[in-house]
C-alpha positions as CSV (number, residue, x, y, z in Angstrom):
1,X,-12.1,4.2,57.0
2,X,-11.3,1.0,54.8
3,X,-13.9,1.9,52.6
4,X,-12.0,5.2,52.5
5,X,-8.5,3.6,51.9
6,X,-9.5,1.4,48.8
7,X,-11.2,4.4,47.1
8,X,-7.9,6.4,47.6
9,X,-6.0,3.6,46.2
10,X,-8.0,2.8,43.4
11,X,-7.7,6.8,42.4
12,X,-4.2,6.2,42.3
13,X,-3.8,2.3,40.8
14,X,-6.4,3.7,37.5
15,X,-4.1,6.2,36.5
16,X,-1.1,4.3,37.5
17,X,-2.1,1.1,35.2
18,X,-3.5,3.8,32.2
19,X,0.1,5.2,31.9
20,X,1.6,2.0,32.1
21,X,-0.7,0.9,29.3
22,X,-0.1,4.0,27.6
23,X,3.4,3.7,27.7
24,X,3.9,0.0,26.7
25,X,1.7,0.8,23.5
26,X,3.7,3.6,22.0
27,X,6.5,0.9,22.1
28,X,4.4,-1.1,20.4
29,X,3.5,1.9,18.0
30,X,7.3,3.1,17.4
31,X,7.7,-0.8,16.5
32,X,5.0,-1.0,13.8
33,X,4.3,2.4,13.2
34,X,7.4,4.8,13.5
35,X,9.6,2.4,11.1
36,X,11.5,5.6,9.9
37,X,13.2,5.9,6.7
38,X,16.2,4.5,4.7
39,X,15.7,1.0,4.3
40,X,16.7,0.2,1.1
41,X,17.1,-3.4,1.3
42,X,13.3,-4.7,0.7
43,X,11.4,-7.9,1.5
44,X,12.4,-9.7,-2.0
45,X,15.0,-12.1,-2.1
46,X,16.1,-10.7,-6.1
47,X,18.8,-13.6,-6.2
48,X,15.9,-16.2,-6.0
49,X,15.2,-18.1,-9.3
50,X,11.9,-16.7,-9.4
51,X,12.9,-13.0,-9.5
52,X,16.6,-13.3,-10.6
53,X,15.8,-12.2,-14.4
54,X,13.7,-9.4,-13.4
55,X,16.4,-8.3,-11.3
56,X,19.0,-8.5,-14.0
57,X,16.7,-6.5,-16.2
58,X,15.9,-4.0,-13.7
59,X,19.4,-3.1,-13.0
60,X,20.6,-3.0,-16.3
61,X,17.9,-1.0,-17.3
62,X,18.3,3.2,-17.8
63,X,16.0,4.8,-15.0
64,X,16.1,8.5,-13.6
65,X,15.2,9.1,-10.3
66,X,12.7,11.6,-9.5
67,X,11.9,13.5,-5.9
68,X,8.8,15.7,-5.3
69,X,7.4,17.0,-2.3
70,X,4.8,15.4,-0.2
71,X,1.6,17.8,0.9
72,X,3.4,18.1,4.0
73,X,6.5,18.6,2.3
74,X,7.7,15.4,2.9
75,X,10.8,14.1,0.3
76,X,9.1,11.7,-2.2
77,X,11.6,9.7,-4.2
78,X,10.8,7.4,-7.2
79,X,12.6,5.3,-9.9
80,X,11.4,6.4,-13.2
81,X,11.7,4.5,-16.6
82,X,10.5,5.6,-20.0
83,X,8.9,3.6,-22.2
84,X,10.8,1.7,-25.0
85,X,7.9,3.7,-27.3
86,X,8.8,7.3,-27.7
87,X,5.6,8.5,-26.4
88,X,3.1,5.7,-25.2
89,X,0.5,7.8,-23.8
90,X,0.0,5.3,-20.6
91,X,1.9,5.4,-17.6
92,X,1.8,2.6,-14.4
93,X,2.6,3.8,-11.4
94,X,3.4,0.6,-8.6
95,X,2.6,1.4,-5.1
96,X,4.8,-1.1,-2.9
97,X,3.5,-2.7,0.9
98,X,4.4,-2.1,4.4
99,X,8.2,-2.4,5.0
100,X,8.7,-3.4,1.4
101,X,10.6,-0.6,-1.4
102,X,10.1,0.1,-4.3
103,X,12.9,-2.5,-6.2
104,X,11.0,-5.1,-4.8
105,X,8.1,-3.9,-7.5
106,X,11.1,-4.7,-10.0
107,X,9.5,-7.7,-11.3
108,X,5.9,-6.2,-12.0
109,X,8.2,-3.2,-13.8
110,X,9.2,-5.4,-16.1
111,X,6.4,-6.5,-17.0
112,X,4.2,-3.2,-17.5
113,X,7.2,-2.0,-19.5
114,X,6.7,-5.0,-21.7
115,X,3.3,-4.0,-22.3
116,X,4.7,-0.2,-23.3
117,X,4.0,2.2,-20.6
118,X,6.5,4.1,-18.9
119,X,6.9,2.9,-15.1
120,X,6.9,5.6,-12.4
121,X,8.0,3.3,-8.9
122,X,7.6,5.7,-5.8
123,X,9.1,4.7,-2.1
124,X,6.2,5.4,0.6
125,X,7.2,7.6,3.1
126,X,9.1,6.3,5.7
127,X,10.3,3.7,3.3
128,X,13.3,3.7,1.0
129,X,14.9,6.8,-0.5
130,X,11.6,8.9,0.4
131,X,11.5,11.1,3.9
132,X,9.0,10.6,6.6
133,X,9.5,8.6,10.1
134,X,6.2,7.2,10.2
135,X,3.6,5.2,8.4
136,X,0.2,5.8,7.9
137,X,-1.2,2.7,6.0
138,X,-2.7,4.6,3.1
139,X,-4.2,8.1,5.0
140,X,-1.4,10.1,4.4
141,X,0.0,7.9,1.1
142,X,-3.2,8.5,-0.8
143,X,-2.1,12.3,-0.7
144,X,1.0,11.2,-1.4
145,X,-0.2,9.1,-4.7
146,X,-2.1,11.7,-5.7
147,X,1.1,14.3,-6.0
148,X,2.4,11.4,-8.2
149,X,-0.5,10.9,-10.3
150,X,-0.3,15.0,-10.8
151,X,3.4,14.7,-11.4
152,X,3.0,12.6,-14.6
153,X,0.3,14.5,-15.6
154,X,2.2,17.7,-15.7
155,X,5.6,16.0,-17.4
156,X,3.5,14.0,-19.6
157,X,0.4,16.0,-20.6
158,X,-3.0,16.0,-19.2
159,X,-3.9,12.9,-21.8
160,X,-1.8,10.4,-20.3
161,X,-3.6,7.3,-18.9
162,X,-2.7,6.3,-15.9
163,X,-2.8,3.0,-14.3
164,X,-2.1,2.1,-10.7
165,X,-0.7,-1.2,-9.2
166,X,-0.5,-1.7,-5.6
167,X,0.3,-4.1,-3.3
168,X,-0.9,-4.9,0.2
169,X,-1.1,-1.0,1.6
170,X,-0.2,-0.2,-1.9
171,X,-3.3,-1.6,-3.0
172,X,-5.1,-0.4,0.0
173,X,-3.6,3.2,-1.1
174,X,-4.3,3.1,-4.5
175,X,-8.3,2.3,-3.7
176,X,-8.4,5.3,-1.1
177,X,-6.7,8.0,-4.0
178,X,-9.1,6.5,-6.6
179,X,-12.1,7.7,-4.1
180,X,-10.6,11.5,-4.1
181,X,-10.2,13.9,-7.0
182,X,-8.5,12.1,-9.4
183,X,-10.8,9.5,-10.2
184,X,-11.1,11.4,-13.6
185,X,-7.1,10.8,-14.1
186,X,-7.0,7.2,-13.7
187,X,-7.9,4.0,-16.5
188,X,-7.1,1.1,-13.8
189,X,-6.5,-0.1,-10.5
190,X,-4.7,-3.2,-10.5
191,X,-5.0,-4.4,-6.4
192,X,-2.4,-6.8,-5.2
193,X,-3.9,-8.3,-1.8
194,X,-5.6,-5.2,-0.3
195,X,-7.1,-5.2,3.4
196,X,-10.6,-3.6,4.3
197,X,-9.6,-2.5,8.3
198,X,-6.1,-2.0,9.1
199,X,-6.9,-3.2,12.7
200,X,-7.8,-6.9,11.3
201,X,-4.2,-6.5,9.2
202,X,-2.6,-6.2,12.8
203,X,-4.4,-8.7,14.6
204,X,-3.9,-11.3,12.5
205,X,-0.2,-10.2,12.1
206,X,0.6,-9.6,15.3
207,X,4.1,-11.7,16.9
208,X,3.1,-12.3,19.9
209,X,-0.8,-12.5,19.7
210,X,-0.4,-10.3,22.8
211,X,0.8,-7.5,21.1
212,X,-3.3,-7.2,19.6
213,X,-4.2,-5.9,23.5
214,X,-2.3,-2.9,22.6
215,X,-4.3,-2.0,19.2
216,X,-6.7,0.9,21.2
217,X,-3.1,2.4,22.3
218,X,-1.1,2.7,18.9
219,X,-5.0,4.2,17.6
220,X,-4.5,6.4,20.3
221,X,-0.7,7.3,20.0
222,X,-1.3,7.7,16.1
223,X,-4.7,10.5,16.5
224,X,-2.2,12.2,19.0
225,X,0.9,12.6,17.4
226,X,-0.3,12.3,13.7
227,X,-3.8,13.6,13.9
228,X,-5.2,10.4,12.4
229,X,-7.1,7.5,13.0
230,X,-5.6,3.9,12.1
231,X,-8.4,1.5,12.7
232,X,-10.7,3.5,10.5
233,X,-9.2,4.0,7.4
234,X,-12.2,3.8,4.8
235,X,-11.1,1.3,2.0
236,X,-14.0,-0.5,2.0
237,X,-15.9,2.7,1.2
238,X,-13.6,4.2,-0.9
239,X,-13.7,0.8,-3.4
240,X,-18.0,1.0,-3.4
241,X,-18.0,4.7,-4.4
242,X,-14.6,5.0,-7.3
243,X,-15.8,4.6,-10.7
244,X,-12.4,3.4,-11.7
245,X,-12.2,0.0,-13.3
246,X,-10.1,-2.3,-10.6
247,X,-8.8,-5.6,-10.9
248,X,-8.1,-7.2,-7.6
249,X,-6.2,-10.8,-7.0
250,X,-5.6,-12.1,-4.2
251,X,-4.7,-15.8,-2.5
252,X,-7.7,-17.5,-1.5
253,X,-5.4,-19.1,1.5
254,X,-4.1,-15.4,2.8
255,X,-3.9,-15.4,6.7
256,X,-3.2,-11.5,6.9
257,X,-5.4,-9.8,4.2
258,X,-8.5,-13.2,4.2
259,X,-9.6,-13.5,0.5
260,X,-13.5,-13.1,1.8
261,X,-12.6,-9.0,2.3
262,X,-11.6,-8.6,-1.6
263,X,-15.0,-10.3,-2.6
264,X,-16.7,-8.5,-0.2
265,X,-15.4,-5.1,-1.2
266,X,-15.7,-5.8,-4.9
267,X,-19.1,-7.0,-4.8
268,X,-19.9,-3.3,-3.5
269,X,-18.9,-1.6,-6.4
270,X,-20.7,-0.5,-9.2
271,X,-17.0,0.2,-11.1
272,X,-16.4,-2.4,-13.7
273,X,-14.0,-4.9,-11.8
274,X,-13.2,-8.7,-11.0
275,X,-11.8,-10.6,-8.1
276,X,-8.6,-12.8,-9.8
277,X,-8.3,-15.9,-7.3
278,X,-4.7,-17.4,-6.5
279,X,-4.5,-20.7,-5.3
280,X,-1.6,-20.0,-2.5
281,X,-1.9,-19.3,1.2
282,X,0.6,-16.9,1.7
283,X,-0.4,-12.8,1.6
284,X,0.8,-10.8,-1.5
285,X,2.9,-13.3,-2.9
286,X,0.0,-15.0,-5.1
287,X,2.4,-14.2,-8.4
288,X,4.8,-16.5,-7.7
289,X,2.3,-18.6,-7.8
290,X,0.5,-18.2,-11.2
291,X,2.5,-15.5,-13.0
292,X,1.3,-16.2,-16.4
293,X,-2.5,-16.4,-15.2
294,X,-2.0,-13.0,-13.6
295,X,0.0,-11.5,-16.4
296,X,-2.6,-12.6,-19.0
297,X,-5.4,-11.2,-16.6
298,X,-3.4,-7.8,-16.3
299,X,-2.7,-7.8,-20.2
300,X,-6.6,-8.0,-20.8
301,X,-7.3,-5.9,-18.9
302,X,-5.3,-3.1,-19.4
303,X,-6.3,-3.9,-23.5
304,X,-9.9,-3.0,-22.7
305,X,-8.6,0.0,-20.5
306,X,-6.2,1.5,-20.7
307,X,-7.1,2.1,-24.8
């Protein structure tokens, strides 16, 4: 009879402590992962002294904004702005991080404008101006990239050269396109901090550490509701088999994206590429570190090319 009673009980406590677990993770995955849309207000600080010029030129600056649809038909927005060059031939397209927009890019703009391309500065879905209530950490935004990349090809003309810079999931993004269809279409990556396994990315991350017990129930929540799996996003792949030249820096003291996965990744690859190391311990902010190191490594680079 006892034996009886604890086998009834446990029947009911498994289920019980599963839906309790179940239910405490998609909190955890509408905190993370169902960030919704309309945050216009970014991560930079553009009054700082570092960025305040950048700023300054970015807003006075003409730019147009453009809106496609997503595959899905999600509202894509971007800030567009032509080259001082009539026709350059090159565009740069910046792909922006988790939670961040696409001003925050403002000071990288600048920059490839001074080098002549036109700048094409997309908000991720569920970030910005653009639609969407939910990230996906570069699965669903490497479709999304690649409706850019087809976007300038059609205004522009099938010849323009196209470069893309990304940051964090940006950069993440930007490998995961180059691995698809429009390898073909693209001069340069330029990787800003990218991770290899999104489930590292939230472990490390992760305020309280507790929250990481809940990483099996957001992968869960997000193949349910989104049809897609978090944790196994292919980046690490989708670097060893691109053929697209790639230029990856990246702080040698980063706590959220380690240093070690760039080299690792970029040692896999056949592409021509290099690992640029920052000496700074803080994730994706390795410019403000060594701007003119970085800006001299992009400028070669995109001399040898982006021709």
């Amino acid at each position: 009879m006892v034996i009886s009673m604890q086998w009834w009980m446990t029947l009911l406590l498994v289920p019980a402590v599963l839906g309790l677990y179940l239910f405490l993770s998609y909190l955890v995955y509408r905190r993370f992962i169902r960030i919704g849309s309309g945050n216009t207000g970014g991560l930079v600080n553009q009054d700082s002294p570092f960025f305040k010029a950048s700023w300054e030129w970015y807003k006075a600056v003409a730019r147009d904004t453009v809106k496609i649809k997503g595959y899905d038909g999600t509202r894509l927005v971007a800030s567009y702005i032509a080259a001082e060059n009539t026709d350059p031939g090159k565009t740069a397209i910046l792909v922006h991080g988790y939670k961040s927009v696409s001003s925050d890019l403002a000071i990288i703009a600048r920059l490839y404008s001074s080098l002549g391309f036109r700048v094409l500065l997309p908000d991720a879905r569920a970030h910005g101006l653009s639609g969407g209530v939910f990230t996906s950490f570069g699965h669903f935004e490497q479709y999304d990239l690649k409706r850019w990349i087809d976007h300038v090809l059609r205004t522009q003309g099938a010849t323009e050269k196209i470069l893309v810079h990304g940051v964090s999931m940006g950069a993440s993004t930007a490998f995961l396109t180059a691995a698809g269809d429009v390898s073909d279409r693209l001069k340069l990556i330029v990787a800003d901090s990218p991770f290899s396994h999104v489930w590292g990315v939230f472990a490390r991350s992760a305020r309280p550490k507790a929250l990481s017990l809940f990483l099996p129930g957001i992968e869960f929540w997000c193949r349910y509701l989104h049809r897609f799996f978090l944790f196994r996003l292919p980046v690490a792949k989708a670097i060893e088999t691109s053929k697209v030249p790639f230029l990856i820096i990246h702080s040698v003291g980063d706590k959220i994206t380690p240093y070690a996965g760039s080299e690792r990744m970029a040692s896999a690859s056949k592409a021509p590429h290099e690992v640029y190391a920052v000496h700074s311990d803080v994730h994706a902010e390795g410019y403000k570190t060594d701007k003119a190191g970085i800006d001299a490594k992009i400028a070669e680079y995109v001399k040898t090319y982006v021709k």
